[in-house]
C-alpha positions as CSV (number, residue, x, y, z in Angstrom):
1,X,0.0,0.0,0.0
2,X,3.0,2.5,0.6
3,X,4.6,1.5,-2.7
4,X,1.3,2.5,-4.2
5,X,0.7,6.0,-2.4
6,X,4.4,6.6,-3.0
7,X,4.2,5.8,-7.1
8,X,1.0,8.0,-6.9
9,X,2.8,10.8,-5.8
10,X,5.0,11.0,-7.8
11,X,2.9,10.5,-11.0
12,X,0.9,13.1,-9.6
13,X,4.0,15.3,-9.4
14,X,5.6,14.5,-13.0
15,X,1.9,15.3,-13.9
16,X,1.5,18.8,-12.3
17,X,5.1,19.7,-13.6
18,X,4.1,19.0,-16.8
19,X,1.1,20.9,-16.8
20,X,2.9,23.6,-15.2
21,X,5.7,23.6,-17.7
22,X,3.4,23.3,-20.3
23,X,1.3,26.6,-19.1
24,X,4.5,28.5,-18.8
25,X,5.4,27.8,-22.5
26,X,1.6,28.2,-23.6
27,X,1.8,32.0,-22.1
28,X,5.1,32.9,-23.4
29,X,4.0,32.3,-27.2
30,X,0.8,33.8,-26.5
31,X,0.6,37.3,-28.3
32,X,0.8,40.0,-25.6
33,X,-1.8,42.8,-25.3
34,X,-0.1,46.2,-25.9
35,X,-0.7,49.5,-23.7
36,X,-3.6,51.6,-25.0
37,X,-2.5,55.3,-24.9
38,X,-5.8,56.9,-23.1
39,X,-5.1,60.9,-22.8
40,X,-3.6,63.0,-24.3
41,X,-5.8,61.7,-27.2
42,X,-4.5,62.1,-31.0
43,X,-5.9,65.7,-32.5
44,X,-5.5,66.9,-29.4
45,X,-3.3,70.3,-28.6
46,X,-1.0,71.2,-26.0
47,X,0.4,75.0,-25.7
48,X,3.3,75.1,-23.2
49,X,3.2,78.3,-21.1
50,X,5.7,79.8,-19.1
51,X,3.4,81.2,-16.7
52,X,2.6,77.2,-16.2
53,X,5.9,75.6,-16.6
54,X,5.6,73.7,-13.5
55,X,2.6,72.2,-13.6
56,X,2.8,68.5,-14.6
57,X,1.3,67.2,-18.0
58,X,0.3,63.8,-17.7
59,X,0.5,61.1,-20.1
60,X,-1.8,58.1,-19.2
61,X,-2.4,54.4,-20.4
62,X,-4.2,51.4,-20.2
63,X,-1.2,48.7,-18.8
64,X,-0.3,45.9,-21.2
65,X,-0.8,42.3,-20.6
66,X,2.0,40.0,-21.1
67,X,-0.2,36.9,-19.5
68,X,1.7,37.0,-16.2
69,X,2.6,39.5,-13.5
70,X,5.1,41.1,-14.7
71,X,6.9,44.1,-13.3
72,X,6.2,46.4,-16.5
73,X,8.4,49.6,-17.4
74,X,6.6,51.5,-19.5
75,X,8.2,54.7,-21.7
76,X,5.8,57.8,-23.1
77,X,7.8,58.3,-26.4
78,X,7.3,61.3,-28.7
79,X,9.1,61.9,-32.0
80,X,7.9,64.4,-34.8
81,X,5.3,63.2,-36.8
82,X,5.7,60.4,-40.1
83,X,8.9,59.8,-38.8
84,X,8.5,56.7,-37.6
85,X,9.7,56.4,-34.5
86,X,13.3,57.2,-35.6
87,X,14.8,59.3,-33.3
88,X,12.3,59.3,-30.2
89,X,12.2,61.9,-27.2
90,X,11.5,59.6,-24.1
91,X,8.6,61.7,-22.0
92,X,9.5,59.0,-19.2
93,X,9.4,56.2,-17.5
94,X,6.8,54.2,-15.5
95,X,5.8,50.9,-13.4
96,X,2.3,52.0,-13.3
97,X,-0.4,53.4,-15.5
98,X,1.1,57.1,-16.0
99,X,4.1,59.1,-16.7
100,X,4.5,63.0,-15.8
101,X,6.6,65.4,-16.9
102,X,6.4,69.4,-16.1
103,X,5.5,71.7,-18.9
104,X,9.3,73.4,-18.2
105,X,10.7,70.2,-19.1
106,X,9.1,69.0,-22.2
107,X,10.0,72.5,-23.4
108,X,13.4,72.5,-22.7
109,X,14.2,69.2,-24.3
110,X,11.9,70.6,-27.4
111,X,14.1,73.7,-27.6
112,X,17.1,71.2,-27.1
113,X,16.4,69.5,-30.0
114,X,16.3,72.7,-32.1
115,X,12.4,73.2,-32.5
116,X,11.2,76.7,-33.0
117,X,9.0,78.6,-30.0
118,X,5.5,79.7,-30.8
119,X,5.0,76.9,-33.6
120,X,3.3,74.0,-33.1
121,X,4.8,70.4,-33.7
122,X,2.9,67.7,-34.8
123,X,4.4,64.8,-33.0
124,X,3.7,61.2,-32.4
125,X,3.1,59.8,-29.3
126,X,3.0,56.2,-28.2
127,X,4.0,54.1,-24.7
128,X,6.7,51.3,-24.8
129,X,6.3,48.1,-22.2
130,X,8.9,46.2,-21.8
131,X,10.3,43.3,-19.3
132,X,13.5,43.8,-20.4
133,X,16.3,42.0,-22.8
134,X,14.4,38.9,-22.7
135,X,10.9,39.7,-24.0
136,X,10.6,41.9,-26.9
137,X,9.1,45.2,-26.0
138,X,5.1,46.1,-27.2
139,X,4.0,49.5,-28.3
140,X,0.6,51.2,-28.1
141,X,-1.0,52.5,-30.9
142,X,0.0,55.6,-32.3
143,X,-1.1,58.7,-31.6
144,X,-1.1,62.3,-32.8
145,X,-0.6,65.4,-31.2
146,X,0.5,68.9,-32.0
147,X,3.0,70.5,-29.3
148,X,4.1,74.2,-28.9
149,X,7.2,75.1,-27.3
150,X,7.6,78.8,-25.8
151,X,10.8,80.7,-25.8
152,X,13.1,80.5,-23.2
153,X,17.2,80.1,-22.7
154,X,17.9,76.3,-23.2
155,X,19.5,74.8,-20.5
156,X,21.1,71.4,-20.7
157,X,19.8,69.1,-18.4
158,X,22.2,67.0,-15.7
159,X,23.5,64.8,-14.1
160,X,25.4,64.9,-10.5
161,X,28.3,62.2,-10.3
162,X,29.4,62.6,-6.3
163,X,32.1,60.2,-5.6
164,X,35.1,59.7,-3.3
165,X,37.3,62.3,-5.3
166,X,34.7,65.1,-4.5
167,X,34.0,64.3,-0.8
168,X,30.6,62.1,-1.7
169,X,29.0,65.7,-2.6
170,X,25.9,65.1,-4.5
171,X,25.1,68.7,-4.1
172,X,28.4,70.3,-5.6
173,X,26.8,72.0,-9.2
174,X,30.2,71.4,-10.6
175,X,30.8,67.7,-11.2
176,X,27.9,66.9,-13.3
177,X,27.0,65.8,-16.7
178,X,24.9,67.7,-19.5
179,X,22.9,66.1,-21.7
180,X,23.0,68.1,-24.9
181,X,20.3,66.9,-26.8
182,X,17.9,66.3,-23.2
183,X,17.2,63.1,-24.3
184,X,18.8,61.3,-21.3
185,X,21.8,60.9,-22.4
186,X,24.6,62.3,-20.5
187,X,28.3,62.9,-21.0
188,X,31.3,64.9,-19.7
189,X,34.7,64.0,-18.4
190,X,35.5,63.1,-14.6
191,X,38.9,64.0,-13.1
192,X,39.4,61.4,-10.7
193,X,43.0,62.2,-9.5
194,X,42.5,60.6,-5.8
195,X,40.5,58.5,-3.5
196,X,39.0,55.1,-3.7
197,X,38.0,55.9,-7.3
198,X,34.6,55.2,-6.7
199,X,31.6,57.3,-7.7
200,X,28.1,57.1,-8.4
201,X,25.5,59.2,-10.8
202,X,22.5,60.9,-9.0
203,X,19.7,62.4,-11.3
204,X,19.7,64.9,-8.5
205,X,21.4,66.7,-6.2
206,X,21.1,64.5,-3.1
207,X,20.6,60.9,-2.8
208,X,16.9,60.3,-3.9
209,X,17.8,58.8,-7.3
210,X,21.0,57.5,-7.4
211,X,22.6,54.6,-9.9
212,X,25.8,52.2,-9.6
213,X,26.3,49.4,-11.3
214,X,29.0,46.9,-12.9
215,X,30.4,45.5,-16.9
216,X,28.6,49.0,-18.3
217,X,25.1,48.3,-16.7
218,X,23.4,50.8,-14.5
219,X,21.2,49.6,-11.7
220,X,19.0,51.8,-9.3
221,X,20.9,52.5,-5.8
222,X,23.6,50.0,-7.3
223,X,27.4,49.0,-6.2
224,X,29.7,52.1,-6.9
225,X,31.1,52.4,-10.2
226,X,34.6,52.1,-9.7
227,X,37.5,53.9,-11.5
228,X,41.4,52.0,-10.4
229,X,44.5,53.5,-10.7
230,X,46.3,54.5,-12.5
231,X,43.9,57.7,-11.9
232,X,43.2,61.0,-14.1
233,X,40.9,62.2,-16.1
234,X,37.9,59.8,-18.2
235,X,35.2,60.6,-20.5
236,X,32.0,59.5,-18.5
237,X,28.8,58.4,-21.0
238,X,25.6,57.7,-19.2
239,X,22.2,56.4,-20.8
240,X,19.5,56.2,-18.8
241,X,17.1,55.4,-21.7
242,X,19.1,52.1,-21.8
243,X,20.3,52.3,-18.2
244,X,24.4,51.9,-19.4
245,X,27.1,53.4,-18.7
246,X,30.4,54.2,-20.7
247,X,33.6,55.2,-19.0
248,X,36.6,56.0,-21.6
249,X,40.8,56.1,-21.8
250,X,42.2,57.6,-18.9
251,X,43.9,61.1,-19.4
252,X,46.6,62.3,-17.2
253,X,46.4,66.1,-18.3
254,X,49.8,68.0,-17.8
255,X,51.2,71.0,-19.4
256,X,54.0,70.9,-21.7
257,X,56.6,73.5,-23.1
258,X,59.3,75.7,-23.7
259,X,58.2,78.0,-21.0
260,X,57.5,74.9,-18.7
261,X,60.4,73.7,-16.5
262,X,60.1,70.4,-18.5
263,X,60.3,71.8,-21.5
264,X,59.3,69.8,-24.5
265,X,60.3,66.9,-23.1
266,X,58.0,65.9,-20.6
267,X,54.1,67.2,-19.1
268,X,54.0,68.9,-16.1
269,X,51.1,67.1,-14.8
270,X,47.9,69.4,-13.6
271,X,46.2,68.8,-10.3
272,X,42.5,68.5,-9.5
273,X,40.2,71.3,-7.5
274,X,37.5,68.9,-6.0
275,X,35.6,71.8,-5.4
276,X,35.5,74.0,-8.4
277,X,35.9,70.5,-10.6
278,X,38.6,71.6,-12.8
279,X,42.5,71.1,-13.4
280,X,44.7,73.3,-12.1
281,X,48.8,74.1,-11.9
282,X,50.6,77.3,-10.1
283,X,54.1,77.2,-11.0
284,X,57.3,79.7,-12.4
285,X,57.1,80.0,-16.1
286,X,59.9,81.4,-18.3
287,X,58.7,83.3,-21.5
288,X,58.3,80.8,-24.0
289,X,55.2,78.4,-25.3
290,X,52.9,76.1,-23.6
291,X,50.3,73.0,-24.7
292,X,48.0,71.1,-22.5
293,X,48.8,67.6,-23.2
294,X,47.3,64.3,-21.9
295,X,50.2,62.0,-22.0
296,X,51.0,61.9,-26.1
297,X,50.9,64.8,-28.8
298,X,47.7,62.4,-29.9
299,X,45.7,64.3,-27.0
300,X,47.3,68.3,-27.3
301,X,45.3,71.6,-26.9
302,X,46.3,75.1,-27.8
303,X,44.8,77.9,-28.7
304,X,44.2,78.8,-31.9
305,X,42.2,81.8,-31.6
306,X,43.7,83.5,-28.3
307,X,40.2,83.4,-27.0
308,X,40.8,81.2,-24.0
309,X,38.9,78.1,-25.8
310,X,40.9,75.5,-26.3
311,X,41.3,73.8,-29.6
312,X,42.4,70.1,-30.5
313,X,46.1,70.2,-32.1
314,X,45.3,74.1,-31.6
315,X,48.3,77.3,-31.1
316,X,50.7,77.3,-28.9
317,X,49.8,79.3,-25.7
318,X,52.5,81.8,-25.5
319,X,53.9,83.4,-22.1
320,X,55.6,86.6,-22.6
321,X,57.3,87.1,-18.9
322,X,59.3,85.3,-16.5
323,X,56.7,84.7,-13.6
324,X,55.0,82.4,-11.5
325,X,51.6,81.5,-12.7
326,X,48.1,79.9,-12.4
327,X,46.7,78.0,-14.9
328,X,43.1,76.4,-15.1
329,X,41.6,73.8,-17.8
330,X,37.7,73.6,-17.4
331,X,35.4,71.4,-19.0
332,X,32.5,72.6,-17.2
333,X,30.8,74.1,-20.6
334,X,29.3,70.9,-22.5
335,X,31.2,70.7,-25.6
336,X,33.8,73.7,-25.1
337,X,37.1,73.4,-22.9
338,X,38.8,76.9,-21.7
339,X,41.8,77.7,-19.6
340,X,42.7,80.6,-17.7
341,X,46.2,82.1,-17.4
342,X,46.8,84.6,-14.3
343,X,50.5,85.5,-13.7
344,X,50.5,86.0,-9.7
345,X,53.5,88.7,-9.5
């Protein structure tokens, strides 16, 4: 009689996994329902206002329905209408059944990506699910909108990046990436010249949303991203559309010249400001020439234009008295690098 219950149970088991297996499969290959894009709907217009730029405009769906619970993200995506989808604006992201953004920031990434004020766009609109790289993503039906932007200064949007070679200062306005197109992608150089090497990026300036992560993937409140010496100064790429993360060559800025007391020869390597975020020498300079030089004449600045921009393979700098000097390389503007030259005496 044992034998009998025993051999039961485990037919009944076999049976049960089966069924269960054979559920699971059935699911997967089951077409998914897509997310039904509820408001705004398509004809519809939306005039940004300064006088309202911080009121929220709300983009709202119907969820999808993959056949199982599923933790969902979902992404409101705009991109200018019969373009297909080709270079999308992502509105945000979601786990529920809206995304929000505030009127001032739909404008400024409009005006980012070179629309005019006062004229209305007409843009498609649709919302992404996805369950990540496994499961191909679904898309609601398109919809079509018209949007108009209203004048303002663009501003890049940004990125803080505290670490342990800035005192873990989420809040220092300095180290941070710009996102020149505001469409969440960020980029910039760190000078980590110090420290653990460790670092993190925040999409504010404290703690609330912070990101780590490991092998080029992000991950909400992650394990610090971590820099090893040889330290100095790295090109820092961050996507959040994709949640990765790109950090480049190192690039151990120095100064190099005849009025340098290395002459040709050799850099005089800059140090970091953790403060201020930007390279920095004071030092006695003969009259003579200088470049700023990151280890080989493949990575030399000048200045070509005696404007205090600095340009690649650009003029030498000259310096036209014996003195002792300061000397400041900023990358702080996105997409222009300067320097300042003070002679102290």
């Amino acid at each position: 009689m044992k034998n009998i219950k025993i051999l039961y149970l485990v037919l009944l088991g076999l049976s049960m996994s089966w069924a269960c297996t054979e559920e699971e499969r059935t699911v997967m290959s089951d077409n998914p329902d897509s997310p039904v894009l509820t408001s705004p709907a398509s004809g519809q217009s939306i005039v940004l206002d300064s006088e309202t730029a911080s009121e929220q405009l709300v983009f709202s769906f119907d969820p999808a329905n993959f056949g199982f619970s599923a933790a969902v993200n979902y992404t409101v995506q705009l991109a200018e209408a019969g373009t297909s989808f080709a270079d999308p604006l992502d509105v945000g992201n979601s786990n529920g059944s809206d995304v929000t953004i505030t009127q001032a920031s739909l404008n400024q990434r409009l005006i980012g990506r070179g629309y005019e004020p006062e004229e209305g766009i007409q843009m498609d609109v649709r919302v992404r699910a996805s369950l990540g790289d496994a499961v191909d993503p679904v898309f609601s039906e398109v919809s079509t909108i018209s949007v108009t932007p209203f004048s303002e200064a663009l501003e890049f949007t940004r990125m803080y990046v505290p670490g342990d070679y800035q005192g873990w200062a989420p809040e220092n306005e300095n180290t941070v990436l710009f996102s020149v197109n505001n469409d969440n992608v960020f980029e910039g150089y760190v000078h980590i010249l110090g420290g653990s090497g460790a670092f993190k990026v925040n999409e504010g300036p404290n703690w609330d949303v912070n990101y780590g992560g490991e092998n080029g993937t992000l991950e909400r409140n992650g394990p610090d991203l971590i820099v090893t010496e040889p330290f100095g100064t790295f090109r820092l790429k961050v996507d959040l559309n994709n949640l990765t993360y790109e950090i480049g060559t190192r690039r151990p800025w120095g100064i190099i010249g005849d009025a340098t007391p290395l002459g040709w020869d050799a850099d005089t390597p800059m140090e970091f400001d953790p403060v201020e975020n930007v390279l920095t020498i004071t030092l006695d300079l003969v009259a003579g020439n200088f470049k700023f030089r990151a280890g080989d004449w493949a990575f030399n600045y000048g200045d070509t234009g005696m404007d205090g921009v600095l340009n690649p393979d650009g003029s030498d700098i000259p310096i036209a008295d014996d003195g002792n000097y300061t000397i400041t390389m900023d990358w702080k503007v996105p997409g222009e690098i300067t320097y300042e030259l003070i002679k102290n005496d």
